[in-house]
C-alpha positions as CSV (number, residue, x, y, z in Angstrom):
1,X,-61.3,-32.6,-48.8
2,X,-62.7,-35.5,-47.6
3,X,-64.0,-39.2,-49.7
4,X,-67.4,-40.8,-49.5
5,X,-68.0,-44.3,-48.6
6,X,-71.3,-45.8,-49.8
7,X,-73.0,-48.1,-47.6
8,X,-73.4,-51.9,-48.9
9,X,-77.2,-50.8,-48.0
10,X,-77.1,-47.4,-50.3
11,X,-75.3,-49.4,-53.2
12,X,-78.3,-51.8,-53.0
13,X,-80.6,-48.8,-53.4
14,X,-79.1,-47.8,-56.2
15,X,-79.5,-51.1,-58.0
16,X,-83.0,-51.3,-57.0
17,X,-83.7,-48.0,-57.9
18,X,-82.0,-48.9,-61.0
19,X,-83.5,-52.0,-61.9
20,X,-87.1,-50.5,-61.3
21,X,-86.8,-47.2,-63.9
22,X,-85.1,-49.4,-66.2
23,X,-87.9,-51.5,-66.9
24,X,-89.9,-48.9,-68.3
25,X,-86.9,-46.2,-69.5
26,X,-83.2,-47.4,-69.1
27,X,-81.5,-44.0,-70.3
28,X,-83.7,-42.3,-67.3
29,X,-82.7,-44.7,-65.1
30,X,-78.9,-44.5,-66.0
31,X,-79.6,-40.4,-65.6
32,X,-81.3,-41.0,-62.1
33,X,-78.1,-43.0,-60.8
34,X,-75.4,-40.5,-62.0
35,X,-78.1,-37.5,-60.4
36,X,-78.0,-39.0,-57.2
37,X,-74.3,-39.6,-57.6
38,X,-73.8,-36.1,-58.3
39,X,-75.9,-35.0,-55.4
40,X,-73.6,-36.8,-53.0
41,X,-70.7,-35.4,-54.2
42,X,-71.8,-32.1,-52.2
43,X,-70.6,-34.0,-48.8
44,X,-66.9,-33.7,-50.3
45,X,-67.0,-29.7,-49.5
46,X,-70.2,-29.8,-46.7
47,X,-69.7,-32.8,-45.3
48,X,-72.6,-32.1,-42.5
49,X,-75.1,-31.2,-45.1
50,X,-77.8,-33.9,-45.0
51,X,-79.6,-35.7,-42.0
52,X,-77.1,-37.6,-39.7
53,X,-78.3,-41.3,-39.8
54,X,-78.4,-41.8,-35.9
55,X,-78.2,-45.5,-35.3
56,X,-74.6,-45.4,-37.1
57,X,-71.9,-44.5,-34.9
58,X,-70.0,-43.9,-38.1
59,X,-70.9,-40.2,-40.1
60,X,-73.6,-41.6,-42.3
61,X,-75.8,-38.8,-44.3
62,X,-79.3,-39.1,-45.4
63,X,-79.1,-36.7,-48.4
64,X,-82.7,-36.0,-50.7
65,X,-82.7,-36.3,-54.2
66,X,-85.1,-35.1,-57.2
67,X,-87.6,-32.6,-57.3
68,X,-90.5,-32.2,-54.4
69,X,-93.6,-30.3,-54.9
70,X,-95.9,-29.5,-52.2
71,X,-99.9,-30.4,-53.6
């Protein structure tokens, strides 16, 4: 089993993703961060789940996170 490494890029999404919810509803936005956290945790057992972020030549994964509906 493998490890992730977040991208300085990803961990600054996070805080703004962060920073934004909390302003209206810090427990959600403490519950969105760990979801997303979660979510990634997935690439330790399927580590080519995800779409492949091309312009890295390192294994960088584009996961989606939350629920989608289709209007």
């Amino acid at each position: 089993m493998g490890h992730l490494n977040w991208t300085s890029e990803s961990i600054r999404w996070l805080n703004d993703i962060f920073e934004y919810i909390s302003l209206e509803n810090p427990i959600a936005a403490e519950a969105v961060i760990s979801g997303i956290y979660q979510r990634a945790q997935v690439l330790l057992s399927h580590s080519e789940i995800g779409h492949r972020y091309r312009p890295s030549k390192r294994n960088v994964r584009i996961l989606m996170y939350g629920h989608y509906r289709i209007a």
